[in-house]
LUMVEX-232516 format. One record per residue (C-alpha): residue in one letter; residue number from 0; chain; x, y, z. Coordinates in steps of 0.25 Angstrom, whole numbers, plus 5000, padded with zeros to 4 digits. Layout:
// residues N
{resn = A, resi = NUM, chain = A, u = X, v = Y, w = Z};
...
This chain:
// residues 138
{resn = X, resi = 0, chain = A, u = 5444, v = 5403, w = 5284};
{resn = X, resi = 1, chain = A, u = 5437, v = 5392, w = 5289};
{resn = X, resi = 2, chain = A, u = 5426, v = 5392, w = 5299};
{resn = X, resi = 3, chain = A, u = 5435, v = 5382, w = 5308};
{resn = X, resi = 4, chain = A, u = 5447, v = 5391, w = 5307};
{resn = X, resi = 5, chain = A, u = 5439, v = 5402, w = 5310};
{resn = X, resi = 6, chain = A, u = 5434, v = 5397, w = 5323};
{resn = X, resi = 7, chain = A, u = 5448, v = 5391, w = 5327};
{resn = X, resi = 8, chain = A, u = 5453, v = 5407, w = 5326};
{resn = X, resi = 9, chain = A, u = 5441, v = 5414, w = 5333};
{resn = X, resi = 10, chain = A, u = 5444, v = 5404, w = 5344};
{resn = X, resi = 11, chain = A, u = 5459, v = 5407, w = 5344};
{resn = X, resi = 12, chain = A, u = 5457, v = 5423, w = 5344};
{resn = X, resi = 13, chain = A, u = 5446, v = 5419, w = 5357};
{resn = X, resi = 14, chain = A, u = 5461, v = 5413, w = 5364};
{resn = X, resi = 15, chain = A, u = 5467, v = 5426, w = 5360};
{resn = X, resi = 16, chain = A, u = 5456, v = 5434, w = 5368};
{resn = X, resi = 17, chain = A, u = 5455, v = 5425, w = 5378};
{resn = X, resi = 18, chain = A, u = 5471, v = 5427, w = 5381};
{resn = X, resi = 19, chain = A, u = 5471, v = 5443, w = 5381};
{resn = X, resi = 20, chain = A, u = 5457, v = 5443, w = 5390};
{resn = X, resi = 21, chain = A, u = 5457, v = 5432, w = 5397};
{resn = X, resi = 22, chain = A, u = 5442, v = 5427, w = 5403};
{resn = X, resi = 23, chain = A, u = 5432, v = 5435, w = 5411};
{resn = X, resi = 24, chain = A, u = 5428, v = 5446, w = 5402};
{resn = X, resi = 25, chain = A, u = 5413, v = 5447, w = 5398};
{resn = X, resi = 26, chain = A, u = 5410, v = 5439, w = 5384};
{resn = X, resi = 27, chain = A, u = 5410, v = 5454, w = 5376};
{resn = X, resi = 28, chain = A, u = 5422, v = 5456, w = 5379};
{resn = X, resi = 29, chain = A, u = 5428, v = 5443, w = 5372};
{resn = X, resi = 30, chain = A, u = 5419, v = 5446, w = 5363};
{resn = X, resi = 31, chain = A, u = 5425, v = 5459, w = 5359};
{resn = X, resi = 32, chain = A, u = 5440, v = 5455, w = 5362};
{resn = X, resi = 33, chain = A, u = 5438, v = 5441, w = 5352};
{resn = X, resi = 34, chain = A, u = 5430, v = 5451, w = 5341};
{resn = X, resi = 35, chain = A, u = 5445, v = 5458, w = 5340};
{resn = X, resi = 36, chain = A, u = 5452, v = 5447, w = 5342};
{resn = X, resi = 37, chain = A, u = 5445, v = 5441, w = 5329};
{resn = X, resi = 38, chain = A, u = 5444, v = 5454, w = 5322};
{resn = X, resi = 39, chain = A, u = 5459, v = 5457, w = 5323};
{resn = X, resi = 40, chain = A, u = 5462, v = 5440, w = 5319};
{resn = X, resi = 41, chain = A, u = 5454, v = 5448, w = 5305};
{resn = X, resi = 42, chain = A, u = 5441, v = 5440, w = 5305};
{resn = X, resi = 43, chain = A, u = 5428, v = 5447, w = 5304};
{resn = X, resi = 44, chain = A, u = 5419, v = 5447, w = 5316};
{resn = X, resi = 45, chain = A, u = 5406, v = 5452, w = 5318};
{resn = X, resi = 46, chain = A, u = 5403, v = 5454, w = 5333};
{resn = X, resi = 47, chain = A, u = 5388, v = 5450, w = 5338};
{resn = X, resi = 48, chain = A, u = 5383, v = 5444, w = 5326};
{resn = X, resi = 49, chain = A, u = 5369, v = 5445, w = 5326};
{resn = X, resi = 50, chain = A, u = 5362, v = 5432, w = 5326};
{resn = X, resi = 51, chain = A, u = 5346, v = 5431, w = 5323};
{resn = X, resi = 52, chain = A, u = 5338, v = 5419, w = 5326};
{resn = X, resi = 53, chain = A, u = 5326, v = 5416, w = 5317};
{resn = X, resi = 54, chain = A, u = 5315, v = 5406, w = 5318};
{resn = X, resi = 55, chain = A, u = 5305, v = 5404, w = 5307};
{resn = X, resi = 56, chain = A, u = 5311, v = 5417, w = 5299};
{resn = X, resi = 57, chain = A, u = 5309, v = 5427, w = 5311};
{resn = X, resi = 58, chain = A, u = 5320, v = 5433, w = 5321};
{resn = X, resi = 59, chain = A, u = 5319, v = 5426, w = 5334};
{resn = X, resi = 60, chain = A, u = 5332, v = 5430, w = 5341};
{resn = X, resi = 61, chain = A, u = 5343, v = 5440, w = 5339};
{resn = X, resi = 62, chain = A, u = 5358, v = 5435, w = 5345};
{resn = X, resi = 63, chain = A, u = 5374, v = 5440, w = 5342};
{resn = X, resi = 64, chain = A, u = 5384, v = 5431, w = 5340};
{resn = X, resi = 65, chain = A, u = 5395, v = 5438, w = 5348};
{resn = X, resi = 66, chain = A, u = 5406, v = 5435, w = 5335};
{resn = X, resi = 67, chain = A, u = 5405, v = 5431, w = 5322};
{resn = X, resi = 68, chain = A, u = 5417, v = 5427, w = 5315};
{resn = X, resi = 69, chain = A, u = 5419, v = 5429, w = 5300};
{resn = X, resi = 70, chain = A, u = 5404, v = 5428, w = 5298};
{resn = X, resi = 71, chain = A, u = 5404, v = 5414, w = 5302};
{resn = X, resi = 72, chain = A, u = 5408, v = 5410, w = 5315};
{resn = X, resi = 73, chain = A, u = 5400, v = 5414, w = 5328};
{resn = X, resi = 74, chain = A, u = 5408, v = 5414, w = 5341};
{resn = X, resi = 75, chain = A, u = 5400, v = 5417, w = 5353};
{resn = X, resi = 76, chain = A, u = 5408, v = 5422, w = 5365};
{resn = X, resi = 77, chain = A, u = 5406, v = 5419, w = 5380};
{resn = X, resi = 78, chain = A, u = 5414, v = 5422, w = 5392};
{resn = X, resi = 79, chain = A, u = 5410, v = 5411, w = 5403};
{resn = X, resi = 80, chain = A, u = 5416, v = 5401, w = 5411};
{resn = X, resi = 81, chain = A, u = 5413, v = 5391, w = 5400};
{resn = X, resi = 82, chain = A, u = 5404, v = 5389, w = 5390};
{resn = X, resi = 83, chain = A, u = 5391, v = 5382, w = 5391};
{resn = X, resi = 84, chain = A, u = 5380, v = 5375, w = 5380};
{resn = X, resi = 85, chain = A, u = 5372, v = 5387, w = 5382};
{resn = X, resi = 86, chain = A, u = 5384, v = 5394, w = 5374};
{resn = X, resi = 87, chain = A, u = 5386, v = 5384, w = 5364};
{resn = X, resi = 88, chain = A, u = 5370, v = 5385, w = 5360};
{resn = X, resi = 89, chain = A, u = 5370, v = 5400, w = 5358};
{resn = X, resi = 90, chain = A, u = 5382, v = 5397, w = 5349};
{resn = X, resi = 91, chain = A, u = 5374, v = 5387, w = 5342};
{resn = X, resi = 92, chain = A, u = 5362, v = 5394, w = 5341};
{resn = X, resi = 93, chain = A, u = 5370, v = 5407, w = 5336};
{resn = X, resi = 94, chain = A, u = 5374, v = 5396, w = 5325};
{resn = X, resi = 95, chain = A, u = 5362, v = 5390, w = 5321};
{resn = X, resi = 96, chain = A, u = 5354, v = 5406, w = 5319};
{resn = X, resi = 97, chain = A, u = 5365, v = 5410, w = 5310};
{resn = X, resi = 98, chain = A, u = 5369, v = 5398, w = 5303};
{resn = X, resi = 99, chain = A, u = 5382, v = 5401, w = 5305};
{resn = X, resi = 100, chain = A, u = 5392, v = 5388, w = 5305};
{resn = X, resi = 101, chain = A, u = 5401, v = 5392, w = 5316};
{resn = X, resi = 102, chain = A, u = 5401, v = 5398, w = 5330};
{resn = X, resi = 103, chain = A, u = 5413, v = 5399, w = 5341};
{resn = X, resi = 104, chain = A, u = 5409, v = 5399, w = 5356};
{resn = X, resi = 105, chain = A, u = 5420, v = 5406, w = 5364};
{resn = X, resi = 106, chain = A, u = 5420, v = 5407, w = 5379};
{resn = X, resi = 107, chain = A, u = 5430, v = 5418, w = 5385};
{resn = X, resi = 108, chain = A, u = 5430, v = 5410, w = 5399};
{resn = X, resi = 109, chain = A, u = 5443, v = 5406, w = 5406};
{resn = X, resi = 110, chain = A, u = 5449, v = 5400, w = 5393};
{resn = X, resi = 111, chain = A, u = 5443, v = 5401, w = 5379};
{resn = X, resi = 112, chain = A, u = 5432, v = 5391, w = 5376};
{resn = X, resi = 113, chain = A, u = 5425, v = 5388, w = 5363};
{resn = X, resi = 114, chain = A, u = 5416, v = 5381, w = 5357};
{resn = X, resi = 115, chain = A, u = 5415, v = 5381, w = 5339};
{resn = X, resi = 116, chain = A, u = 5401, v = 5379, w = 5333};
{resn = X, resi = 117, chain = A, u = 5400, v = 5373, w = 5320};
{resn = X, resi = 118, chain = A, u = 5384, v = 5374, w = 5313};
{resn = X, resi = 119, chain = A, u = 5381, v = 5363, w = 5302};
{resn = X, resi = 120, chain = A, u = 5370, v = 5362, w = 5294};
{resn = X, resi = 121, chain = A, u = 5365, v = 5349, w = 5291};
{resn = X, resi = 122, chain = A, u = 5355, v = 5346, w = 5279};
{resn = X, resi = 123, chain = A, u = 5343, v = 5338, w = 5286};
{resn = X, resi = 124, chain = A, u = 5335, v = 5338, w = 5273};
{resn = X, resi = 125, chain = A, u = 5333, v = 5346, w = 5262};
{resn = X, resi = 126, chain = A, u = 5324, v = 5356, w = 5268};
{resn = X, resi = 127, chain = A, u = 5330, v = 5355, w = 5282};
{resn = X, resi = 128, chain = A, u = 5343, v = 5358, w = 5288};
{resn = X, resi = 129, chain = A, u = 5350, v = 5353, w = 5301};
{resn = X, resi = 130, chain = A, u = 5359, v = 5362, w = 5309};
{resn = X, resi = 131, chain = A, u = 5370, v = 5353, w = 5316};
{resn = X, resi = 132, chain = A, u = 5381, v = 5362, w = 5325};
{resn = X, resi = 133, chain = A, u = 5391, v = 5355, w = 5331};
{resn = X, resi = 134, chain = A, u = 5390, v = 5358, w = 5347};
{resn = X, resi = 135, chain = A, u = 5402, v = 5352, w = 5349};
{resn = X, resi = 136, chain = A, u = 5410, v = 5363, w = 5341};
{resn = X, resi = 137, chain = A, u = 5421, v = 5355, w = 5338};
């Protein structure tokens, strides 16, 4: 399956929680309920996915992805009135410190909002490389 196709059906199983809970539950409790909802749809899903930040070889900060989809798509769940750039960045930055190609930013609020990632790297020369990521998500 391809990574589009997968992040098209995690977004449609985030409607189908949405429509049997509704908004005003705490984040965990999306969480939980999409983690079934995804489980049961029979894709593999691995909840908070350990994510380790390294600079210059050394472990500099530890984070968990709330889901990760099929080992290779990262959703990150909130449950606020809208999303903000803060959310986008973390989602970003989970992204760039796995290398990971795709991410999904899900917000539980009044209706279903999200947001797709997509990570490309770029050669910039032959001993460097340059990470590009699509902040528009489209």
């Amino acid at each position: 399956m391809e990574d589009a196709s997968l992040t098209f059906k995690i977004i449609g199983c985030a409607f189908a929680v949405h429509n049997a809970l509704g908004y005003g539950f705490l984040e965990k409790v999306h969480e939980n309920a999409l983690r079934i909802e995804l489980e049961n749809a029979g894709f593999h899903v691995q909840p908070q996915a350990p994510i380790s930040v390294t600079y210059a070889g050394k472990v500099v900060g530890e984070y968990y992805a709330d889901l990760l989809v099929e080992g290779r798509v990262i959703v990150e769940i909130k449950a606020d009135s809208k999303l903000i750039p803060q959310h986008e960045v973390q989602l970003v930055n989970y992204l760039t410190a796995t290398d990971s190609e795709f991410g999904l930013l899900i917000n539980f609020g009044t209706s279903v909002e999200h947001k797709r990632k997509h990570r490309k790297v770029l050669p910039k020369s032959d001993s460097e490389t340059f990470v590009a990521l699509d902040l528009n998500g489209q």
